[in-house]
N, C-alpha and C positions, 0 to 999 in steps of 0.2 A: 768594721767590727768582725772580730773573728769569733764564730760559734763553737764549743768542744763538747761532746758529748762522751761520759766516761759511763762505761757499762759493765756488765761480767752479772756474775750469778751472785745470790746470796752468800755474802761471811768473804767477799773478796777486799772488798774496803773502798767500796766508794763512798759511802756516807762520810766516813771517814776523810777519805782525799778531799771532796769538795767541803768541808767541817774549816780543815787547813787550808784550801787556799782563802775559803772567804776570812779565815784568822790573816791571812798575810794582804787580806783588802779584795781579793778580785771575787767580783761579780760570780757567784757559784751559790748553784740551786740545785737543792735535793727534790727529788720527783715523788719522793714518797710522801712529801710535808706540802704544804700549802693550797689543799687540795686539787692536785697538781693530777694527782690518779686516782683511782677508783674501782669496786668491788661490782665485779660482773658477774651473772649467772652464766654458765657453758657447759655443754655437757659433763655430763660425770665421767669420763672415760678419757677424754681430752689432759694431755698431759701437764700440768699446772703448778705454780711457784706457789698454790695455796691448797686447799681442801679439794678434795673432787668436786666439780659443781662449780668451784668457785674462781675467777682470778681477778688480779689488780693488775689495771691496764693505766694507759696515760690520758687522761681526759683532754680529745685531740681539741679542743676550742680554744682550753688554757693555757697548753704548751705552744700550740701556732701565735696565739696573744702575746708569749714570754718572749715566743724568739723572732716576731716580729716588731717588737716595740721595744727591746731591752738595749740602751743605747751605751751600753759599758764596751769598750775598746775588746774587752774579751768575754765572754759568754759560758761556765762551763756548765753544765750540764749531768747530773748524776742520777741512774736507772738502770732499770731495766726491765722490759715490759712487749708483750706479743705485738705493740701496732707501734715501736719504735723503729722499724725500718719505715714508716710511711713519713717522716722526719729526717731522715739520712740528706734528701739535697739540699735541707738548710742547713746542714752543718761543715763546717771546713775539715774537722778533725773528729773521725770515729777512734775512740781507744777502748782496748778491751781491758781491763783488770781482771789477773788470772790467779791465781794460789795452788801449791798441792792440796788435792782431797784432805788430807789428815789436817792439815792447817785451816779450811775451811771452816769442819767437824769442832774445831777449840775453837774457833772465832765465835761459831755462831753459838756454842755454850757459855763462853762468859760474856758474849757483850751485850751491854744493859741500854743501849740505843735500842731496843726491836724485840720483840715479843720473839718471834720467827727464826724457828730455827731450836725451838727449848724440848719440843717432843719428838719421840725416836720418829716417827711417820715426818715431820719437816727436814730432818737430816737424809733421811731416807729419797726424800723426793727429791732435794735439793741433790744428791750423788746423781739420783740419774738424771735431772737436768743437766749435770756439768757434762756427759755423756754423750746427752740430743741436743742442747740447744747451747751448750759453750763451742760447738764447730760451727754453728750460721752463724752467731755472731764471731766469731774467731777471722771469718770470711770477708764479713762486712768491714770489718776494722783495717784500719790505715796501720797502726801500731797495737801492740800488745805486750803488756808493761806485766811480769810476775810481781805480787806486792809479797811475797815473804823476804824481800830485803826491806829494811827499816824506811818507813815512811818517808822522812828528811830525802830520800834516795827515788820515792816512788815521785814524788813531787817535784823534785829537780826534773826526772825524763817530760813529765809530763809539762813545765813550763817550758823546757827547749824546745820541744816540739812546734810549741806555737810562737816562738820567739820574742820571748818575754823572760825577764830578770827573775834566777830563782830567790 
């Protein structure tokens, strides 16, 4: 079984990516749904994908459970959250999903999957995330896929990778 986990910052497209492949059949789970993560108190100053005070993390029981029991030939993985490096050695394949800044800023204003991302303060924050923590994870990744080429394109790299038919 090979594990993949797709990550990158808010309005990159991984909901999206893993949407498509589980349309094309494969085993792909969004981290933000299935109570998969979860809303933690942290200091107010600490730099965060949500309010001051606040963030969504991966609820490490459920994801060690998912990617310990999940017996599909391929695994993929979509997120991004402060304790998913403590997850990287079950996985075969880190990918980061990247976008230019302005392509972000439209994704996360029209799309109707995610509340996040609708007030100036979430676009705001989400900029300087891409800033401090799109280069640790940029690091951590095997590959890193830009998604402003058309989806059909972003999903082909990322089935090659694991070698499997797009």
């Amino acid at each position: 079984m090979k594990r993949v986990l797709l990550t990158g910052m808010s309005g990159t497209g991984k909901s999206t990516v893993i949407k498509e492949l589980a349309a094309r059949g494969y085993e792909a789970v969004d981290t933000d749904e299935g109570g998969l993560s979860e809303l933690v108190s942290v200091p107010d100053d600490e730099p965060t994908g949500l309010d001051p005070g606040q963030d969504w993390v991966w609820r490490e029981d459920r994801i060690h459970d998912l990617l310990s029991t999940c017996d599909a030939d391929v695994l993929f993985l979509g997120g991004c959250s402060p304790n998913q490096g403590m997850f990287y050695p079950w996985f075969d394949h880190v990918v980061l999903l990247t976008a230019p800044a302005d392509l972000i800023v439209e994704r996360l204003a029209t799309r109707t999957n995610n509340p996040y991302g609708k007030r100036p303060e979430d676009v705001a924050r989400t900029l300087g995330l891409l800033q401090t923590v799109e280069p640790m994870l940029r690091r951590g990744a095997g590959l890193v896929i830009d998604t402003s080429v058309p989806l059909d394109r972003v999903v082909a790299r990322v089935l090659r990778l694991v070698g499997v038919g797009a």
